[in-house]
C-alpha positions in Angstrom: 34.4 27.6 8.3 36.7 25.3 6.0 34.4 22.3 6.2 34.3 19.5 3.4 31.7 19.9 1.0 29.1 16.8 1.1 28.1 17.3 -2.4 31.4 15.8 -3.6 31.3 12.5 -4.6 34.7 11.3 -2.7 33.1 12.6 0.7 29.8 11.3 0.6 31.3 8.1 -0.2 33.7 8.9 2.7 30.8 9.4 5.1 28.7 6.6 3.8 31.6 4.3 4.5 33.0 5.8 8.0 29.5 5.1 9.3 28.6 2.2 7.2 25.6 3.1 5.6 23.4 2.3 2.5 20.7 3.7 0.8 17.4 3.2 2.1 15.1 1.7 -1.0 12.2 1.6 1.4 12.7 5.1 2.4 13.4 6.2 -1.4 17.4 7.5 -0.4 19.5 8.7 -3.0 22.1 10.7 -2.0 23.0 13.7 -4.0 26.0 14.3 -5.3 26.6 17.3 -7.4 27.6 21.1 -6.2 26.2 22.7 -8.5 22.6 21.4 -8.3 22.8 21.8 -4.4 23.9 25.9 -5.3 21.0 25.8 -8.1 18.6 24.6 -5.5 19.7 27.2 -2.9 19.6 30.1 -5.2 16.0 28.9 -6.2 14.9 28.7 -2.7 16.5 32.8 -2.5 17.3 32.6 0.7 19.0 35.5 2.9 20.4 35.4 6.7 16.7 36.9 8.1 15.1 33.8 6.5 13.9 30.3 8.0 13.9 27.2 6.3 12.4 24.3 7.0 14.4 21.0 5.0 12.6 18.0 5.2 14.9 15.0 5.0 18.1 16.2 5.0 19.6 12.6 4.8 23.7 13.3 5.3 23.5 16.8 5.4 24.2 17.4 1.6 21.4 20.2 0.9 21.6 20.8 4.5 25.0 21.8 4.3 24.3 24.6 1.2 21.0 25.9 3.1 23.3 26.8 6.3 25.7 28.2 4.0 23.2 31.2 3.0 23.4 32.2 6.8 19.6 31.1 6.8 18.1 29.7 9.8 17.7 26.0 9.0 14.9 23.4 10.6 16.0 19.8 9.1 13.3 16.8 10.1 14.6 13.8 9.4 12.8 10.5 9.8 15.5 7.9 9.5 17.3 7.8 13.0 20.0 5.8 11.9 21.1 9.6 10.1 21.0 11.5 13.3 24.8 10.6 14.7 25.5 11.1 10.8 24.1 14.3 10.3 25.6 15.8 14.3 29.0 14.6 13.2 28.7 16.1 9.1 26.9 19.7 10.0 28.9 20.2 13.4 29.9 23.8 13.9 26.8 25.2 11.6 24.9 26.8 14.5 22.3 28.3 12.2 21.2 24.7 12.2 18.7 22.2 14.4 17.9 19.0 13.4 14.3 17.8 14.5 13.7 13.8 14.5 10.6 12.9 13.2 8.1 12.4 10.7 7.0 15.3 8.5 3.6 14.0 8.1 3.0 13.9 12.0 5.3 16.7 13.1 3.7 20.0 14.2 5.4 21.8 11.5 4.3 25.6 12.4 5.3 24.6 16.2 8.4 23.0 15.3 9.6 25.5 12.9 9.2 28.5 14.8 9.2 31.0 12.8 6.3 33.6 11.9 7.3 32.8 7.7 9.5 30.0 6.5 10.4 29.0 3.0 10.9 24.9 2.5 13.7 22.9 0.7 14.0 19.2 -0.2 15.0 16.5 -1.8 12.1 14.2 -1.1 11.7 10.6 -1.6 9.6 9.9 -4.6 7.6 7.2 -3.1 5.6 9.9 -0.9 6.0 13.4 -2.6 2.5 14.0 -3.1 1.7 13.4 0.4 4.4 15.4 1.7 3.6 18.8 -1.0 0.0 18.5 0.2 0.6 18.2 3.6 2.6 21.2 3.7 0.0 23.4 1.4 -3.2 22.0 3.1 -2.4 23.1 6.7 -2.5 26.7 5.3 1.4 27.4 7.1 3.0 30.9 6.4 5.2 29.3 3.7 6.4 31.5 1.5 7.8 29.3 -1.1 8.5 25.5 -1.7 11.6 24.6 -3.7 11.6 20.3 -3.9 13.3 17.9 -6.0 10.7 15.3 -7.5 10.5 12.9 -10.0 10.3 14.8 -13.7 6.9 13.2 -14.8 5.5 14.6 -11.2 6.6 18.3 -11.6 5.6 18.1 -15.4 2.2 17.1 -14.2 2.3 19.9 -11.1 3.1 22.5 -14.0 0.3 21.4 -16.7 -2.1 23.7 -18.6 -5.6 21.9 -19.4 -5.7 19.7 -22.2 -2.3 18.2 -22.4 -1.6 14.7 -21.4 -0.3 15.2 -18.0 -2.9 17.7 -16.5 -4.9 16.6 -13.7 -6.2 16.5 -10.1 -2.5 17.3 -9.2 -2.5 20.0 -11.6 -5.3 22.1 -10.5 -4.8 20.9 -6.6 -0.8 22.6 -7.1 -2.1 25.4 -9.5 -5.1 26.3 -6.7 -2.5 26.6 -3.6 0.8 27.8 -5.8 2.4 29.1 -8.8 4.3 26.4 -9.5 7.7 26.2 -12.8 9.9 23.9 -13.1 13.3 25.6 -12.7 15.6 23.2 -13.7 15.9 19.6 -14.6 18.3 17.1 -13.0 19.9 13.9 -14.6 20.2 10.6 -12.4 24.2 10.5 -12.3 23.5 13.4 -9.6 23.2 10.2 -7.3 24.4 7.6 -5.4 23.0 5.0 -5.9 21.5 6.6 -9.8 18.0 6.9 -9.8 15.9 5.2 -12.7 14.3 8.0 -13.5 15.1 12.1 -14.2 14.5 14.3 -11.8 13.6 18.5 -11.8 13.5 21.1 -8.9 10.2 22.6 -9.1 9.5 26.2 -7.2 5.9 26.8 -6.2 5.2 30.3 -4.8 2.5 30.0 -1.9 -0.5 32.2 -3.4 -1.8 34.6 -1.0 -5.3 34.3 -1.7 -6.7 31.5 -4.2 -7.4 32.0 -8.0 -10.4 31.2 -8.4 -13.4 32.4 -6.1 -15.0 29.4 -4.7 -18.2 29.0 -2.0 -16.5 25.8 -0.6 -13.1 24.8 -0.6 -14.1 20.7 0.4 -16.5 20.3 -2.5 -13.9 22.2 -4.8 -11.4 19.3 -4.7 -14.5 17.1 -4.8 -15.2 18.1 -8.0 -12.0 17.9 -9.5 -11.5 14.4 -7.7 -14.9 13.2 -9.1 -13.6 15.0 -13.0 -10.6 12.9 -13.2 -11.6 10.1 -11.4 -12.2 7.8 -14.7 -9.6 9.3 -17.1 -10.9 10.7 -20.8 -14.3 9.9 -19.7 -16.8 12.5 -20.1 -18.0 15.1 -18.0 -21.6 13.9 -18.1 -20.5 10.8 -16.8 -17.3 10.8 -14.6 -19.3 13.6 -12.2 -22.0 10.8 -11.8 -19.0 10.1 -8.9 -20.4 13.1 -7.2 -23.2 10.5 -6.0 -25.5 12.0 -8.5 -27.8 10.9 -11.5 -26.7 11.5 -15.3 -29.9 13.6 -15.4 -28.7 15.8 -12.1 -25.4 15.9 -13.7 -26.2 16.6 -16.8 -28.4 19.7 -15.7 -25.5 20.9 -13.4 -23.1 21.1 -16.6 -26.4 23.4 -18.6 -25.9 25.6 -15.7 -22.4 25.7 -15.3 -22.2 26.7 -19.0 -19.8 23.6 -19.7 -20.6 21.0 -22.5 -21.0 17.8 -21.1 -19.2 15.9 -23.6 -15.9 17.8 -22.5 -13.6 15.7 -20.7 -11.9 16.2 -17.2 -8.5 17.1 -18.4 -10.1 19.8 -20.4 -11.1 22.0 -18.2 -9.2 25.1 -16.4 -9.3 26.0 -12.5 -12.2 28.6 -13.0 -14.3 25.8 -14.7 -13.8 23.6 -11.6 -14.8 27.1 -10.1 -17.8 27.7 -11.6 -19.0 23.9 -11.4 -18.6 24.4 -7.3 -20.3 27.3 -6.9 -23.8 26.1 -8.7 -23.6 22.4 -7.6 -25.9 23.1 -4.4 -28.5 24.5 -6.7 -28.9 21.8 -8.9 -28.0 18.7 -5.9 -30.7 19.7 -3.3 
């Protein structure tokens, strides 16, 4: 199929003006235009004809477009209707595609997908990233592997080791679910309308069990909320957010084996571990 390739900056401005559209600020748009970083961001995502992939917001069609291309079966949700003619009109005669309007965060993704294991691609809006990435690894679906564009500073923080600058709850909430590496970085003239910021694919791998051995998943993340919740702030005081006393907390740390004058940021995903797992025996 001789199709025009979105990526190409002539087209998408073609398509933008043939159906008189404009990026959404409210709903983060940028529209990619650059070939190579949609082939770089399929290769990532290693996709075959057997596979499923679910897109979310496939905008014009631009990743869409390369995603199909693999042979892939491809499940786009897109949440701006005002894309839907758009997107029937720029991805017509790919029947390995079906695009699904809705909402990602309210969509029954396992039930709209379809598939027993998918893999996910997208280019999401950097307003709601987070939200999306969590939303997708907290449901426990049989994803195989997340490939997303984000904002730089977000995947730098997703990828952190403990003690650097940008590790945090995001860090060890990413590092618990995936193994996440940035795979390549991506400058703003990639877009229409350029983007004030860089951006960088990141590829997380979905970890089949966790890596760390925890008693209770819930009081895990409340840990590590509680940890970073007042930022180089020590231990012996930010887990006071635990709705404890400085002398409960500072007896949980003597058991944990942690020194309570570390800080948040300092500790690694089997520290948050091991302060779970003794909590309920010092908070009774």
């Amino acid at each position: 199929m001789d199709k025009p390739i979105i990526a190409k900056r002539e087209v998408t401005n073609h398509i933008l003006h043939t159906f008189k559209l404009r990026a959404d600020k409210r709903l983060g748009q940028n529209f990619l235009v650059d070939e190579e970083i949609v082939r770089k961001i399929v290769a990532a995502a290693e996709l075959t004809p057997e596979d499923t992939v679910l897109e979310v917001g496939p905008g014009i069609g631009t990743l869409t477009q390369g995603l199909a291309m693999s042979g892939a079966q491809v499940v786009a949700v897109e949440l701006d209707k005002r894309l839907l003619p758009v997107l029937d009109k720029t991805l017509e005669g790919y029947n390995n595609v079906r695009i699904v309007s809705g909402d990602i965060l309210e969509v029954d993704i396992k039930a709209t997908v379809g598939a027993p294991v998918f893999k996910v691609a997208a280019n999401l809006p950097y307003y709601i990233t987070t939200p999306i990435i969590f939303n997708l690894l907290e449901q426990r679906l049989p994803m195989e592997r997340l490939v997303a564009m984000v904002q730089k500073e977000v995947a730098e923080r997703m990828v952190a080791k403990p003690g650097g600058k940008d590790y945090g709850a995001l860090s060890v909430s990413i590092q618990y679910y995936t193994e996440p590496e940035i795979a390549f970085l991506v400058p703003p003239a990639s877009f229409i309308p350029a983007p004030n910021v860089d951006s960088a694919v990141i590829v997380c791998k979905r970890r089949l069990v966790p890596p760390v051995d925890i008693c209770d998943e819930k009081l895990f993340f409340k840990v590590v909320k509680a940890a970073f919740s007042v930022r180089r702030k020590m231990l012996s005081n930010a887990l006071k957010n635990m709705g404890i006393t400085g002398e409960q907390a500072a007896a949980w740390l003597e058991r944990a084996g942690i020194d309570p004058k570390r800080r948040g940021e300092t500790l690694s995903l089997q520290d948050f571990a091991s302060l779970t797992n003794c909590f309920n025996e010092i908070v009774k």
